[in-house]
C-alpha positions as CSV (number, residue, x, y, z in Angstrom):
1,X,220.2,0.8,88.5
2,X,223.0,-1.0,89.0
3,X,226.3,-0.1,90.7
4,X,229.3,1.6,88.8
5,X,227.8,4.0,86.9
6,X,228.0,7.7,86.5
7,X,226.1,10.8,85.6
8,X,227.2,14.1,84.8
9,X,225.1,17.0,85.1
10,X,226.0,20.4,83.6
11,X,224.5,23.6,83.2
12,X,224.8,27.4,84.0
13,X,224.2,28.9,87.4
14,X,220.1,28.0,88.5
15,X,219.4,26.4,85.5
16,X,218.0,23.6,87.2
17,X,220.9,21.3,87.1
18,X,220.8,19.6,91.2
19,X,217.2,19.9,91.0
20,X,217.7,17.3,87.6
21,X,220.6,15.4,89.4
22,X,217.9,14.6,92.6
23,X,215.2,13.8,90.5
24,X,217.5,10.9,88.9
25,X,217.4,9.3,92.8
26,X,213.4,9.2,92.7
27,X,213.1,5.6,91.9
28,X,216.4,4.0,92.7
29,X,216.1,1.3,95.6
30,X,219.6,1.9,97.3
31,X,221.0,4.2,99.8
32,X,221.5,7.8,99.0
33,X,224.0,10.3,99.9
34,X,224.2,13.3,98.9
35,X,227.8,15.3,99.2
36,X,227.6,18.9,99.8
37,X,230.5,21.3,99.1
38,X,229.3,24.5,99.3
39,X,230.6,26.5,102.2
40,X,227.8,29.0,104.1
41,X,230.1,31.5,103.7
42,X,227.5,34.5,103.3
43,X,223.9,35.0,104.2
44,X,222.4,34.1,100.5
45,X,225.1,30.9,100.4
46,X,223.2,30.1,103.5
47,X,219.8,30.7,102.0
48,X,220.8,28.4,98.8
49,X,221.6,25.6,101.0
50,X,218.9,26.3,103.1
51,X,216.6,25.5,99.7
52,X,218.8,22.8,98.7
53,X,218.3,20.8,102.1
54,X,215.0,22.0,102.3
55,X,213.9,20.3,98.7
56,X,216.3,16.8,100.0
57,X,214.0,14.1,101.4
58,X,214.7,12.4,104.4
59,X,216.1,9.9,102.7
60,X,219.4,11.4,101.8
61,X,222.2,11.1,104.1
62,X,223.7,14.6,103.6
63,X,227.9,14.5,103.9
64,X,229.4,18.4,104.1
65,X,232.6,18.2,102.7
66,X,233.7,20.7,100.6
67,X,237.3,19.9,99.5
68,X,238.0,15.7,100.1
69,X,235.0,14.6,98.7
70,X,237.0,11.4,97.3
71,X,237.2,10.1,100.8
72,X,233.6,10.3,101.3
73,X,233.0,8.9,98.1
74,X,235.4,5.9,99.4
75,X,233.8,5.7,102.8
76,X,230.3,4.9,101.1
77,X,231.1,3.2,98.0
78,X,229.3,0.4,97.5
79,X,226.8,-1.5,94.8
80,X,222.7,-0.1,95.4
81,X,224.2,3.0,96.6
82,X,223.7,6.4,95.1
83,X,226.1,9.2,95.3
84,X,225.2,12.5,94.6
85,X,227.9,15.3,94.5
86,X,226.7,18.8,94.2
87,X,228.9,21.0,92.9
88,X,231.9,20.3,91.5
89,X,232.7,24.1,90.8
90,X,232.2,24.9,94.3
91,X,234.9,21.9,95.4
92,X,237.2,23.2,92.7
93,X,236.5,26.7,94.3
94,X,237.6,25.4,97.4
95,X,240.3,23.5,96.1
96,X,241.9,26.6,94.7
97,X,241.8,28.7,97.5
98,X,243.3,25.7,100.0
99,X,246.2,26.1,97.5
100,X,246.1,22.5,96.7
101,X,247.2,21.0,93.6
102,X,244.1,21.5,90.8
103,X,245.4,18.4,88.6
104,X,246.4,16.5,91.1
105,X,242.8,16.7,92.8
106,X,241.5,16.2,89.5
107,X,243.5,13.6,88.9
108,X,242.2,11.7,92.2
109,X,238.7,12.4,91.6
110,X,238.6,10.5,88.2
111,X,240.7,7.4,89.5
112,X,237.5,7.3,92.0
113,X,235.2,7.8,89.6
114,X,237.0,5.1,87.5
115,X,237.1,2.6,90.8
116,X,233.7,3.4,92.6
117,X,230.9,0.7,92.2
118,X,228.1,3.0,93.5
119,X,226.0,5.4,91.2
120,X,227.8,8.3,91.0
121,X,226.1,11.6,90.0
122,X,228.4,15.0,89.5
123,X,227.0,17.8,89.3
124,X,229.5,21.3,87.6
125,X,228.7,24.6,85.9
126,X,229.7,25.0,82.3
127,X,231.4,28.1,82.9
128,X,233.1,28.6,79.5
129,X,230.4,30.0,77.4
130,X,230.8,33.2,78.5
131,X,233.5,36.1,77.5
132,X,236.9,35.6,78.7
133,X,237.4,37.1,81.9
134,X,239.4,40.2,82.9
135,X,241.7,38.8,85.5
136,X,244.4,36.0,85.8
137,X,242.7,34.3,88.7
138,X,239.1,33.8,87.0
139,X,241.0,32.5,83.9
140,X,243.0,30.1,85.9
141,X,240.0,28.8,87.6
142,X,238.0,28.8,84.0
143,X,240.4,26.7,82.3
144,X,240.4,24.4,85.3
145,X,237.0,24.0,85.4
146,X,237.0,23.1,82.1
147,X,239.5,20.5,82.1
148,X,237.7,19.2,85.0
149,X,234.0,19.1,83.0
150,X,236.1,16.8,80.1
151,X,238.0,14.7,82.8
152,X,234.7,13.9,84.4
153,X,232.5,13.6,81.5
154,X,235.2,11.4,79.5
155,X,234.6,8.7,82.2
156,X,230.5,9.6,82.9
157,X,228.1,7.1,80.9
158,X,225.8,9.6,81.0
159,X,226.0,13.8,80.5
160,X,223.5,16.2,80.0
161,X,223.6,20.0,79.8
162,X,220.8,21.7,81.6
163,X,219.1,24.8,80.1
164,X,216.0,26.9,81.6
165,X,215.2,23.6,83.7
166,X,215.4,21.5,80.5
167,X,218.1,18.3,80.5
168,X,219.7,18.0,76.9
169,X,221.2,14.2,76.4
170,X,225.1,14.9,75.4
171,X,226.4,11.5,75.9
172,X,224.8,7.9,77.0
């Protein structure tokens, strides 16, 4: 595959979604990184990265970076390389507890996505199937992970919603 394209993988919590989104790197001939932002910030976070590096290959240089990833993105961008960022909800997580500026961030992450020549893949929960939520900060972060699902997958060539392990094409 050639540079400047991007995937988008979405799908509820363990439904198999970065599982799908490594399995796309099994045959491409570039460089791989893989951007983590998940923060060990309790003993099962720290198991579920444990399995996630654990199930890596050696050949994925692993970044940890759990609120600029755009600079990352920019530091390895480049044709034949593959860059996998897993999750988006946990960086928009992160974002909103920094206090940072949601839109703005969002903003910035799909002028990247727009610019970058590598093979970008995102992965994000699709967190709005569920019932509304009791409280003003889960809304907030709902809505914004919604608008940040349809800014990414707007400029994605590709999207697929993952269910029980199963991809389902939605666009490309």
């Amino acid at each position: 595959m050639a540079g400047g394209k991007c995937t988008f993988i979405l799908g509820g919590a363990s439904s198999g979604k970065s599982a799908y989104a490594e399995g796309l790197s099994v045959d491409y001939a570039g460089r791989l990184f893989y951007i983590a932002t998940a923060r060990a910030s309790d003993p099962e976070m720290s198991e579920k990265i444990s399995r996630h590096r654990a199930r890596r290959s050696s050949t994925w240089t692993t970044i940890e970076e759990p609120i600029s990833i755009v600079e990352p993105i920019a530091e390895v961008d480049a044709p034949n390389v593959l860059i996998l960022v897993d999750c988006l909800t946990l960086w928009l997580s992160n974002v909103m507890l920094a206090n940072l500026e949601v839109m703005r961030e969002t903003e910035k992450l799909v002028e990247k996505i727009m610019s970058t020549e590598a093979y970008l893949i995102f992965v994000s929960n699709e967190v709005g199937s569920g019932i509304v939520p009791d409280n003003v900060l889960a809304r907030e972060f709902s809505h914004a992970q919604g608008v940040l699902n349809q800014a990414v997958a707007a400029e994605a060539d590709e999207v697929f919603l993952i269910t029980a392990g199963l991809p389902i094409n939605l666009k490309g």
